[in-house]
TORBAVO-834614 format. One record per atom (N, C-alpha, C): residue in three letters; atom name; x, y negated, z. Coordinates in Angstrom, 2 decimals. Layout:
residues N
@rest: ALA	atom: CA	x: X	y: Y	z: Z;
...
end
This chain:
residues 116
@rest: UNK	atom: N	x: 73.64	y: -179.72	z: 245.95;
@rest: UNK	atom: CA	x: 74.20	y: -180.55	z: 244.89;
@rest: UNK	atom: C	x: 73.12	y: -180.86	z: 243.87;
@rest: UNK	atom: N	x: 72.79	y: -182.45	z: 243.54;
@rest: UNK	atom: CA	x: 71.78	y: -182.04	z: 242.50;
@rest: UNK	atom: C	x: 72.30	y: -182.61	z: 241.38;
@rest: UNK	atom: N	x: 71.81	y: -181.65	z: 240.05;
@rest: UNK	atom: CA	x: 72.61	y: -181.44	z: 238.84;
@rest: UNK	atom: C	x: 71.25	y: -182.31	z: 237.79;
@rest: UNK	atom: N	x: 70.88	y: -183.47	z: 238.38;
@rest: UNK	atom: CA	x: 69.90	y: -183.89	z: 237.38;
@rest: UNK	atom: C	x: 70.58	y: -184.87	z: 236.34;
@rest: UNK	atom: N	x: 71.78	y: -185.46	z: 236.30;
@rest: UNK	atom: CA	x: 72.59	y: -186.34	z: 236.03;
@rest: UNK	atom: C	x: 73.31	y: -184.84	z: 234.48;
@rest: UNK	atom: N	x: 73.27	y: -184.02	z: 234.83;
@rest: UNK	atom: CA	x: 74.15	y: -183.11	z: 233.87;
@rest: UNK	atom: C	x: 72.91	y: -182.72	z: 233.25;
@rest: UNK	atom: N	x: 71.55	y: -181.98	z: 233.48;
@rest: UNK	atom: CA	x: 70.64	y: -181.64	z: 232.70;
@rest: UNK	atom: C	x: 70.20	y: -182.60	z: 231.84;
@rest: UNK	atom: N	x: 70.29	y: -184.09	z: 232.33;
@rest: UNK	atom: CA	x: 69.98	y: -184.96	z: 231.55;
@rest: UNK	atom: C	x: 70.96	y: -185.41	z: 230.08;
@rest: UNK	atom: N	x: 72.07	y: -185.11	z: 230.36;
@rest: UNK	atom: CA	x: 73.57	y: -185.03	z: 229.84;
@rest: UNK	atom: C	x: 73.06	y: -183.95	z: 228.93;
@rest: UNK	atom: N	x: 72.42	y: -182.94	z: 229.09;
@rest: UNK	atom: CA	x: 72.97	y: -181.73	z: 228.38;
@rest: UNK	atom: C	x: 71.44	y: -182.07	z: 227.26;
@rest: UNK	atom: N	x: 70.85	y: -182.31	z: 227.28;
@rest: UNK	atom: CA	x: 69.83	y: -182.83	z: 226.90;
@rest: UNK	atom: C	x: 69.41	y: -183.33	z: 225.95;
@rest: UNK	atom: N	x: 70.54	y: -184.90	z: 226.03;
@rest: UNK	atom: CA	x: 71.02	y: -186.08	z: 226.08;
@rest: UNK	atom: C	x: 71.06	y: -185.55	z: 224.24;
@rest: UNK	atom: N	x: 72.09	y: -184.95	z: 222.90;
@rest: UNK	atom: CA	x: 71.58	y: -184.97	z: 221.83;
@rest: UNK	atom: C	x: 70.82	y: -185.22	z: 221.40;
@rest: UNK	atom: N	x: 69.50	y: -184.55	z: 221.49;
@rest: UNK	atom: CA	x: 68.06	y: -184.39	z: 221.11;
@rest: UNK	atom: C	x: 67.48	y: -185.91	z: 221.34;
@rest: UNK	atom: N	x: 67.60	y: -186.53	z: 222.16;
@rest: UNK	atom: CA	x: 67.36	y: -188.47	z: 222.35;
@rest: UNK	atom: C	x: 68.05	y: -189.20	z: 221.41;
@rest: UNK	atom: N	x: 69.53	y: -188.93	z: 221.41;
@rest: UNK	atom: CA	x: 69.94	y: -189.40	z: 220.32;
@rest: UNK	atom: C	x: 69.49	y: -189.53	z: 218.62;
@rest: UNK	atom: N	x: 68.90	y: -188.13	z: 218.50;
@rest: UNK	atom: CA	x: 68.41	y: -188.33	z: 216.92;
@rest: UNK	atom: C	x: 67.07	y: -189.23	z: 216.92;
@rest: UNK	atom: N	x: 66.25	y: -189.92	z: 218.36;
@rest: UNK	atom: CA	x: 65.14	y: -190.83	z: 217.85;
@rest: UNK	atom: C	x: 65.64	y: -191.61	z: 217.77;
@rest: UNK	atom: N	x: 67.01	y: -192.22	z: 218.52;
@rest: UNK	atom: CA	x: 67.33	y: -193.33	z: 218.88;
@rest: UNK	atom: C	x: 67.68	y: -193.93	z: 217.19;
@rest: UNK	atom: N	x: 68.52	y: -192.79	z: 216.42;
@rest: UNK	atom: CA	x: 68.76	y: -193.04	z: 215.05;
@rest: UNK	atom: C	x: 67.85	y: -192.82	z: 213.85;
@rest: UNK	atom: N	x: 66.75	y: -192.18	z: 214.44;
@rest: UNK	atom: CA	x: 65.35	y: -192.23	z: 213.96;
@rest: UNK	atom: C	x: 64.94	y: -193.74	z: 213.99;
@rest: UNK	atom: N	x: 64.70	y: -194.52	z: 215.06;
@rest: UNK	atom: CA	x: 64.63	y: -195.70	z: 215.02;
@rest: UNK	atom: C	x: 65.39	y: -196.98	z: 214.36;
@rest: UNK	atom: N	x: 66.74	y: -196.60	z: 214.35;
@rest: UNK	atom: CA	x: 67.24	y: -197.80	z: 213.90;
@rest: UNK	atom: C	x: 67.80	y: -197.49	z: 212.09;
@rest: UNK	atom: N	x: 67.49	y: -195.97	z: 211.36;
@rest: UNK	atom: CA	x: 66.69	y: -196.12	z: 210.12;
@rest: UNK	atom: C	x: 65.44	y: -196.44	z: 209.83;
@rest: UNK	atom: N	x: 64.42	y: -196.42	z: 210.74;
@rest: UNK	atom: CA	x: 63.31	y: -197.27	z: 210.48;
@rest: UNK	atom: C	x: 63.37	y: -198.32	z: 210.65;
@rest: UNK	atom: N	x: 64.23	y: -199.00	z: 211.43;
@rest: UNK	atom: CA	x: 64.18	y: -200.43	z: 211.28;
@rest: UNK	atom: C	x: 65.11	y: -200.72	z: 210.25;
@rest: UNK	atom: N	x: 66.01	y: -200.30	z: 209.90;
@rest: UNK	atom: CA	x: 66.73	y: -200.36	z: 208.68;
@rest: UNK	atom: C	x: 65.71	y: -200.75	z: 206.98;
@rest: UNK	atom: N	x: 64.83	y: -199.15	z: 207.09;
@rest: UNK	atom: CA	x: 64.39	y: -199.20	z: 206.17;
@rest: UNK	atom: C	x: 63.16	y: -200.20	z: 206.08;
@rest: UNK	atom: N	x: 62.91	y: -200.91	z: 206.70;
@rest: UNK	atom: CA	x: 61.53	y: -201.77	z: 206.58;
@rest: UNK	atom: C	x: 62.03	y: -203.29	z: 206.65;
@rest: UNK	atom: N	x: 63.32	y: -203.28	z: 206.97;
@rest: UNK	atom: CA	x: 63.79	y: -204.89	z: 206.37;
@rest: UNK	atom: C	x: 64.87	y: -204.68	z: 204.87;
@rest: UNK	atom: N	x: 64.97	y: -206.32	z: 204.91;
@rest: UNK	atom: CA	x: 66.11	y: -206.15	z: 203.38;
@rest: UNK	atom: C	x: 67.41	y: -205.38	z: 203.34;
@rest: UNK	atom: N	x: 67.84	y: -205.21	z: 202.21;
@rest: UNK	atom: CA	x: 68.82	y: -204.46	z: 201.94;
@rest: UNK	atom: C	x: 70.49	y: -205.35	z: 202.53;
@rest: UNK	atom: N	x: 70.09	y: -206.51	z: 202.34;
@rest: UNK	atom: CA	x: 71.42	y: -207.34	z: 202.93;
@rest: UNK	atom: C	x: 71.03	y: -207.78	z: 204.40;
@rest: UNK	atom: N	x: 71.05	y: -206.83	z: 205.22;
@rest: UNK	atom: CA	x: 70.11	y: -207.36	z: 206.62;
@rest: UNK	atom: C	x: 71.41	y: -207.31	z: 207.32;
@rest: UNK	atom: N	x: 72.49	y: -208.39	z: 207.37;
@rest: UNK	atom: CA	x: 73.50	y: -209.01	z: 208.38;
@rest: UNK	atom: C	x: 73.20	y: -208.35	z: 209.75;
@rest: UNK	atom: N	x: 71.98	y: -208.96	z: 210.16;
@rest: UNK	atom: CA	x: 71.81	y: -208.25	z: 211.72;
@rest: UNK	atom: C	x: 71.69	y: -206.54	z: 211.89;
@rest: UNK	atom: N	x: 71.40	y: -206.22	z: 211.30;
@rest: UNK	atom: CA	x: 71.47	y: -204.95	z: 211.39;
@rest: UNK	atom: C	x: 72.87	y: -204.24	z: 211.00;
@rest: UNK	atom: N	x: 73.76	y: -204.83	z: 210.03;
@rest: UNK	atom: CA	x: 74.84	y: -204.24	z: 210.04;
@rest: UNK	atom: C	x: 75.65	y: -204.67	z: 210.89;
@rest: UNK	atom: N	x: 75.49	y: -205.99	z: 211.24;
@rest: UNK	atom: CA	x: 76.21	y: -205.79	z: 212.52;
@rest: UNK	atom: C	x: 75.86	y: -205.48	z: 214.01;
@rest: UNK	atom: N	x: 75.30	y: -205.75	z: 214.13;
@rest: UNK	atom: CA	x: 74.38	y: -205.36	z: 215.83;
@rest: UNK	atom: C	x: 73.73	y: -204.03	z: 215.92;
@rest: UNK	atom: N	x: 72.94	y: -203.71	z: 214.96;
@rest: UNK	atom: CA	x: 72.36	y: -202.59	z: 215.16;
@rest: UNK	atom: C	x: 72.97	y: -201.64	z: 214.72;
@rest: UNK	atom: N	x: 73.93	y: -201.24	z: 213.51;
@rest: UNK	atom: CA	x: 74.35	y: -199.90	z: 213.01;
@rest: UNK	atom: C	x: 75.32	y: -199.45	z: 213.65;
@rest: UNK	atom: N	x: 76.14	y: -200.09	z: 215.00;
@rest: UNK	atom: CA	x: 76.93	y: -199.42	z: 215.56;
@rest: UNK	atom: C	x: 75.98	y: -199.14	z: 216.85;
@rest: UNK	atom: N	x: 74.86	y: -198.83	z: 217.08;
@rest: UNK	atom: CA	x: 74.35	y: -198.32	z: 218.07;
@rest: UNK	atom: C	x: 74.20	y: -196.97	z: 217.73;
@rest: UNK	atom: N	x: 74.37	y: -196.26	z: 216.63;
@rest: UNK	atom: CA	x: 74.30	y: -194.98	z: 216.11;
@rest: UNK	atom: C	x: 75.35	y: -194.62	z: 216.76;
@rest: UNK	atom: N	x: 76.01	y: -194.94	z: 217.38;
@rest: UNK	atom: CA	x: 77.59	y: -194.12	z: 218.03;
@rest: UNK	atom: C	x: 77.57	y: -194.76	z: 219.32;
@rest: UNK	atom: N	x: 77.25	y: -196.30	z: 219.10;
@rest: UNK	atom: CA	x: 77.55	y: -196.71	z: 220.74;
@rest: UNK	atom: C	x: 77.20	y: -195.97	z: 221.83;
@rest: UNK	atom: N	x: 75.25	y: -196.11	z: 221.59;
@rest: UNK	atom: CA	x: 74.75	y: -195.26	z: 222.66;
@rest: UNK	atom: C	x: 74.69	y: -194.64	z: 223.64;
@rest: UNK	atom: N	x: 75.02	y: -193.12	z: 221.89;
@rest: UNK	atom: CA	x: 75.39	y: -191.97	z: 222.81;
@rest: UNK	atom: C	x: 76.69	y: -191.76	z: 223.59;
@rest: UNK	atom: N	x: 77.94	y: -192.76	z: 223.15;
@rest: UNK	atom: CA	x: 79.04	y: -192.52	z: 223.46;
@rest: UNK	atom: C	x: 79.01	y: -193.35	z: 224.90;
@rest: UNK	atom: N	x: 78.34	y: -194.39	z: 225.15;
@rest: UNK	atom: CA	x: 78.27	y: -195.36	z: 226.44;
@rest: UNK	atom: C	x: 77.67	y: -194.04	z: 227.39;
@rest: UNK	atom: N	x: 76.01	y: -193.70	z: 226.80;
@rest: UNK	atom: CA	x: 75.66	y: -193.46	z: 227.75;
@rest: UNK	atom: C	x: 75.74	y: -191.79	z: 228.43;
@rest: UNK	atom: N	x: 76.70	y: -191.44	z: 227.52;
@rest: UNK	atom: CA	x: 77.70	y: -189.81	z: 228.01;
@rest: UNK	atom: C	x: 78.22	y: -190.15	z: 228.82;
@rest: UNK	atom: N	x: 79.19	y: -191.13	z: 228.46;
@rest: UNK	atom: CA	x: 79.91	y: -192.06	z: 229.69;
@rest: UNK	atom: C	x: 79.58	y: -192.33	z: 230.74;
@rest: UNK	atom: N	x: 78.28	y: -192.97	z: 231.21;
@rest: UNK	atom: CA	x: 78.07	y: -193.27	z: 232.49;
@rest: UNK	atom: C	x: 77.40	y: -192.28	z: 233.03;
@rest: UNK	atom: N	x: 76.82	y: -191.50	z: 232.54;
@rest: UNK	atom: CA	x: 76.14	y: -190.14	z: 232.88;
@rest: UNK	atom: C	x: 77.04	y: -189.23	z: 233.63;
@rest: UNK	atom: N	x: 78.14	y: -189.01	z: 233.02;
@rest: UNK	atom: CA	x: 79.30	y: -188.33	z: 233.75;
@rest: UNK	atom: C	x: 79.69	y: -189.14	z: 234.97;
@rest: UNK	atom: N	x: 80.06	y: -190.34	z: 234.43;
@rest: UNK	atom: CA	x: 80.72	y: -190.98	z: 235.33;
@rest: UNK	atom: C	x: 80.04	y: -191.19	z: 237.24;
@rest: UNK	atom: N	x: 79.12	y: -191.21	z: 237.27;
@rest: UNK	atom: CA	x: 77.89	y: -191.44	z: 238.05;
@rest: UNK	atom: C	x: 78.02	y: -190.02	z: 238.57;
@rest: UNK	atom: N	x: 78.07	y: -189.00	z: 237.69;
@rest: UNK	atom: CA	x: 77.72	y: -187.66	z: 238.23;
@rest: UNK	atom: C	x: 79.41	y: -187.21	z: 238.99;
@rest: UNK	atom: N	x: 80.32	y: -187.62	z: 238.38;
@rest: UNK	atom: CA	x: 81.72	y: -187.41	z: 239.30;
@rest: UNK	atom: C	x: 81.99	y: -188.49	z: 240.12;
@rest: UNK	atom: N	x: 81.34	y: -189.55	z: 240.53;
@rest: UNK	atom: CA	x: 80.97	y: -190.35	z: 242.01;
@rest: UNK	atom: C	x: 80.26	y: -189.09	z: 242.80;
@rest: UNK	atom: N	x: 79.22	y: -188.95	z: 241.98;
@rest: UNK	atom: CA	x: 78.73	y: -187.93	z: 243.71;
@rest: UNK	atom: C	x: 79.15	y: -186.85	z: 243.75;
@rest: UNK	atom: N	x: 79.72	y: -186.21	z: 242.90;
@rest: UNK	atom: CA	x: 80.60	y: -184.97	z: 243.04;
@rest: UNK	atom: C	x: 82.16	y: -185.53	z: 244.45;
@rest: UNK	atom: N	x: 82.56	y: -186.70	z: 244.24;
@rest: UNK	atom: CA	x: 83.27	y: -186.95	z: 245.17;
@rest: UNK	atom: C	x: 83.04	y: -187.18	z: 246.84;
@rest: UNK	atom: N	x: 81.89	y: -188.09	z: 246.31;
@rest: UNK	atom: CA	x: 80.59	y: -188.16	z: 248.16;
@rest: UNK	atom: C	x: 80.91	y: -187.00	z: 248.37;
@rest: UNK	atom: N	x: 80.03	y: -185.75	z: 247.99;
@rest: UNK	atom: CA	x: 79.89	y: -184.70	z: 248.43;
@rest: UNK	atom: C	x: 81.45	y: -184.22	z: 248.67;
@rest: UNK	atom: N	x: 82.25	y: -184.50	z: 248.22;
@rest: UNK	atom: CA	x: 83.87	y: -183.87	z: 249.09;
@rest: UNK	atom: C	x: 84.34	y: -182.99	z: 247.61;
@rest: UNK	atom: N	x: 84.30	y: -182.99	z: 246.42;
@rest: UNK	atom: CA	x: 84.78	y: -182.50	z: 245.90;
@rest: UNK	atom: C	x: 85.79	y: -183.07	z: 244.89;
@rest: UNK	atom: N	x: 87.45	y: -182.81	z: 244.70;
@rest: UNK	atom: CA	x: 87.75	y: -183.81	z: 244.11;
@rest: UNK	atom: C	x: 87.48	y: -183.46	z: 242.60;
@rest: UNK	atom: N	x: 88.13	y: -184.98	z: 242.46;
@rest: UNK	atom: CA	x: 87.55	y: -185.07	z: 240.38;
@rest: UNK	atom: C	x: 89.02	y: -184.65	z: 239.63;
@rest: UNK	atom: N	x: 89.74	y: -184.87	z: 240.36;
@rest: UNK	atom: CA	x: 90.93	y: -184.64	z: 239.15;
@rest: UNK	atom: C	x: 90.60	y: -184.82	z: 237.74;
@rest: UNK	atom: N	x: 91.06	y: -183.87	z: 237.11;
@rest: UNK	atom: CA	x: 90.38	y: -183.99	z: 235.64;
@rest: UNK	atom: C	x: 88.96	y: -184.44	z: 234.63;
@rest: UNK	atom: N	x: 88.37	y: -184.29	z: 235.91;
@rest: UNK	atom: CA	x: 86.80	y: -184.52	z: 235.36;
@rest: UNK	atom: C	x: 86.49	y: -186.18	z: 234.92;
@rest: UNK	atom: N	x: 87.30	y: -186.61	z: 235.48;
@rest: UNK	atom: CA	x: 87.19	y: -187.79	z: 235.22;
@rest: UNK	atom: C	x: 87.31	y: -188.42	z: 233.48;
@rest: UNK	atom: N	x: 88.32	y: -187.27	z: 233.01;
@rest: UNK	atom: CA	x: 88.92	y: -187.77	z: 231.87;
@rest: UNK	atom: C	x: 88.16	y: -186.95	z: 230.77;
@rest: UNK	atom: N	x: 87.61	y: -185.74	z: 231.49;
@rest: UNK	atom: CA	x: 86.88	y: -185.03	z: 230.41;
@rest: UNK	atom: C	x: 85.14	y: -185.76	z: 230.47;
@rest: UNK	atom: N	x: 84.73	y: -186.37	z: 231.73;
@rest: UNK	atom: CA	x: 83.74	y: -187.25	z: 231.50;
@rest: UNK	atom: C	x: 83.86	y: -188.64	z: 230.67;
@rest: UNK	atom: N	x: 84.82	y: -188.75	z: 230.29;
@rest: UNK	atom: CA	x: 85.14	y: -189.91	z: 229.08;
@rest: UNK	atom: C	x: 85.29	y: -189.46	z: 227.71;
@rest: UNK	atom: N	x: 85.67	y: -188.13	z: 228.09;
@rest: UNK	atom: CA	x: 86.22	y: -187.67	z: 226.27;
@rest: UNK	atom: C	x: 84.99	y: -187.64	z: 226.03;
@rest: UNK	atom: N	x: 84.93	y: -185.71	z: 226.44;
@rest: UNK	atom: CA	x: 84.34	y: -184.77	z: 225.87;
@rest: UNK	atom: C	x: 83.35	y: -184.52	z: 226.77;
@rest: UNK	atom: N	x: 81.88	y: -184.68	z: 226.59;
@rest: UNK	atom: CA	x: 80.81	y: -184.18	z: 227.51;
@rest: UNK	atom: C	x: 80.50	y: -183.06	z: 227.53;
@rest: UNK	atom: N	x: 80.77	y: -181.90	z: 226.81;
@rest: UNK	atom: CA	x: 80.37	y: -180.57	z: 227.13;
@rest: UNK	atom: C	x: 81.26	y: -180.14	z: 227.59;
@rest: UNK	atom: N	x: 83.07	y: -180.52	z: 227.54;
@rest: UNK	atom: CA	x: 83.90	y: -180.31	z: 228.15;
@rest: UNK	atom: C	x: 83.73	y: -180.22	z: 229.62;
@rest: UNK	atom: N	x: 83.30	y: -181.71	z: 229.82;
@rest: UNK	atom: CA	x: 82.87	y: -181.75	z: 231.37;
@rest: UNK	atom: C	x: 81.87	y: -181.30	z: 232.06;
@rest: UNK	atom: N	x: 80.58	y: -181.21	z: 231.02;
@rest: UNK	atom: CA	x: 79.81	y: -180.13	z: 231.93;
@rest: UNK	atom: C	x: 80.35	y: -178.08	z: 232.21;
@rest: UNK	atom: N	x: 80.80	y: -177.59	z: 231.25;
@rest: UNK	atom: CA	x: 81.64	y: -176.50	z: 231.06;
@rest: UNK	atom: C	x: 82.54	y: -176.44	z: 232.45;
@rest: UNK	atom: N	x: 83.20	y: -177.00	z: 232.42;
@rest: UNK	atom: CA	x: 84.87	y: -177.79	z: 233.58;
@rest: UNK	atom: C	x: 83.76	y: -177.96	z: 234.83;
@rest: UNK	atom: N	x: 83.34	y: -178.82	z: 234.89;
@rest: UNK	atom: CA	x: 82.43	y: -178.93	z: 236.36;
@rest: UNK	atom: C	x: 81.45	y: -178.04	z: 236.62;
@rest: UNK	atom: N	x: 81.05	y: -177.04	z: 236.10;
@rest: UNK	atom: CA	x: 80.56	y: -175.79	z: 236.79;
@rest: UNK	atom: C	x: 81.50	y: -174.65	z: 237.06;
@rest: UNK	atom: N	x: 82.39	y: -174.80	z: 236.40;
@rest: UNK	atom: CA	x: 83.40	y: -173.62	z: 236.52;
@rest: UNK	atom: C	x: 84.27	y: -174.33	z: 238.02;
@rest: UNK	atom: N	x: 84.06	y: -175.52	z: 238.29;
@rest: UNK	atom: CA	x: 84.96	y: -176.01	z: 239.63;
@rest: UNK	atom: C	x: 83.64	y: -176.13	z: 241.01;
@rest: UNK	atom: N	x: 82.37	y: -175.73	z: 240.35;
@rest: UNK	atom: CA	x: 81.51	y: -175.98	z: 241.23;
@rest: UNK	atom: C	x: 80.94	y: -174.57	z: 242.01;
@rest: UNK	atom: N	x: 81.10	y: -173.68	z: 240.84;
@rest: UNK	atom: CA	x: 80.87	y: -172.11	z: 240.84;
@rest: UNK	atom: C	x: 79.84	y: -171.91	z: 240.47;
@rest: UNK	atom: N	x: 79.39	y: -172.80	z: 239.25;
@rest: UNK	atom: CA	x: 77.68	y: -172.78	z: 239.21;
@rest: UNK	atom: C	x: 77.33	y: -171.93	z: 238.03;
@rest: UNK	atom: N	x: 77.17	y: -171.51	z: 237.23;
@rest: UNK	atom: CA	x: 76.97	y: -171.00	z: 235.98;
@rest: UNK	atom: C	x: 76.74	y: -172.20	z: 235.07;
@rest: UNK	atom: N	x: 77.24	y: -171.61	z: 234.19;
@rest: UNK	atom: CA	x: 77.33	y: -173.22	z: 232.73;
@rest: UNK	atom: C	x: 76.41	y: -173.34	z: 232.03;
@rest: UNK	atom: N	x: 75.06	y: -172.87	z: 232.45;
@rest: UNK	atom: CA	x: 73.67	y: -173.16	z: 232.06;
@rest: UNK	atom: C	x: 73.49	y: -174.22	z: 231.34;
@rest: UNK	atom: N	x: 74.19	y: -175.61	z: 232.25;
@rest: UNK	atom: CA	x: 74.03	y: -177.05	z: 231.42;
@rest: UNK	atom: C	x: 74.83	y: -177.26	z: 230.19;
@rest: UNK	atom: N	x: 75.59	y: -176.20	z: 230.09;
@rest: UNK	atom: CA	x: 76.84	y: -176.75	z: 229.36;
@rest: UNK	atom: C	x: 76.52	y: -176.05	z: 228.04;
@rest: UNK	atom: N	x: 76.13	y: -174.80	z: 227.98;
@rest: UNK	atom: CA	x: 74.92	y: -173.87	z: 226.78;
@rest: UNK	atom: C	x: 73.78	y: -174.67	z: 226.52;
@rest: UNK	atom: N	x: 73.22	y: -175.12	z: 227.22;
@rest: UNK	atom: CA	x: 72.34	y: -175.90	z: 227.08;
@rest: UNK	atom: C	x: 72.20	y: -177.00	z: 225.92;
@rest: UNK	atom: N	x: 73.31	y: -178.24	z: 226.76;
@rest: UNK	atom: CA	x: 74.15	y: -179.02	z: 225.43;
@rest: UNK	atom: C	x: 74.30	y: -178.63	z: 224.23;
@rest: UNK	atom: N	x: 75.40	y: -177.39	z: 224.15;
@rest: UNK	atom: CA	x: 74.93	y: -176.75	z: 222.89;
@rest: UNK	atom: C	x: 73.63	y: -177.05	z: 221.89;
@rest: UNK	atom: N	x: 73.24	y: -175.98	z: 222.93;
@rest: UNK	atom: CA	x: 71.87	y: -175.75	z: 222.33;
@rest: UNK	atom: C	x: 71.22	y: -177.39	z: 221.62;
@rest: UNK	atom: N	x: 71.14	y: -178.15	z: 222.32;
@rest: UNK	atom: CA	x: 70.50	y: -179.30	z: 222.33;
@rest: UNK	atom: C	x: 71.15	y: -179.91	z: 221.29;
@rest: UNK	atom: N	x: 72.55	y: -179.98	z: 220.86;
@rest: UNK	atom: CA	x: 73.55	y: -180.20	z: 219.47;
@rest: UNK	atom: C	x: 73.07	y: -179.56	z: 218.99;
@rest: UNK	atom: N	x: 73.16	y: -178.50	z: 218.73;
@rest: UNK	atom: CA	x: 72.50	y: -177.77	z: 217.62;
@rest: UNK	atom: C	x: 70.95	y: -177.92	z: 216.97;
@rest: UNK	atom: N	x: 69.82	y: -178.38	z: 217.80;
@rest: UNK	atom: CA	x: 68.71	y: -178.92	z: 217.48;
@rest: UNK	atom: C	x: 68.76	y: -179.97	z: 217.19;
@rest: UNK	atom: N	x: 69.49	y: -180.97	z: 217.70;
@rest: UNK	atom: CA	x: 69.44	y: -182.33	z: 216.85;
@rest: UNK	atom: C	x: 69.95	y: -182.00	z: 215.58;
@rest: UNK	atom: N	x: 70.74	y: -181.60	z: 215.35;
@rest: UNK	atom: CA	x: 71.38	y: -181.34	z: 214.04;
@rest: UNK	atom: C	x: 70.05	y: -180.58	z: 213.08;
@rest: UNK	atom: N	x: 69.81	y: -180.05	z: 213.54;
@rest: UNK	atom: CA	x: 68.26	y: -179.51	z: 212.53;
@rest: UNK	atom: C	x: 67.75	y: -180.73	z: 212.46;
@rest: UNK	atom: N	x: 67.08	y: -181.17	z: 213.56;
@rest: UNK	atom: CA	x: 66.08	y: -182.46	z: 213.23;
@rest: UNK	atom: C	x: 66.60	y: -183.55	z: 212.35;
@rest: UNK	atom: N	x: 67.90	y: -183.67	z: 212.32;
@rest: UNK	atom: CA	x: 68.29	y: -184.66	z: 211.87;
@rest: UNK	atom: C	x: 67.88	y: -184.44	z: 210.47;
@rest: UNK	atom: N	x: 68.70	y: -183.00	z: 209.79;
@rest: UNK	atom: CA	x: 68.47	y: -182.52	z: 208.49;
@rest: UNK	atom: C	x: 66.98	y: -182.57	z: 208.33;
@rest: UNK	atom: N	x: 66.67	y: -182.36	z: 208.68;
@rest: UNK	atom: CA	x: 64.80	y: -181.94	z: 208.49;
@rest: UNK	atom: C	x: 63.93	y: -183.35	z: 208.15;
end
């Protein structure tokens, strides 16, 4: 089974804070009434990460199915909640939740960097 789709997932925080690293620097180096940026760019601070949790899972419970395993639930916890679903899909895989501590972990460091 390869779990590169979930390490990347679990990861996946820590990208997020350049991504919003970037679009306060682009923030801060144009005007204060910058239309395009409030609209196009400041909802990429949520879009993103929320799209690309989304397809990350989603992609990863396609081949969880190839391989013969069903999704039942995973499906819906790969839309909610992503640590949900990495947590949930090792406990149905028998794998240890390495990725899913991981995540953690990786929330928890963005959250420093962010502050910092």
């Amino acid at each position: 089974m390869n779990n590169g789709l979930v390490w990347a997932l679990a990861f996946a925080p820590i990208a997020y804070v350049f991504v919003d690293v970037g679009l306060l620097n682009y923030q801060n180096s144009h005007p204060a009434d910058d239309t395009f940026f409030d609209a196009f760019l400041s909802p990429l601070s949520w879009l993103v990460p929320v799209l690309t949790n989304a397809v990350l899972c989603l992609v990863d419970t396609e081949q969880l199915k190839r391989a013969g395993y069903s999704s039942g639930w995973l499906t819906l916890f790969a839309l909610l909640l992503a640590p949900v679903y990495l947590f949930v899909r090792a406990q149905r895989l028998r794998q240890t939740p390495a990725y899913g501590f991981v995540w953690i972990a990786s929330f928890i460091v963005s959250i420093i960097l962010w502050a910092a």
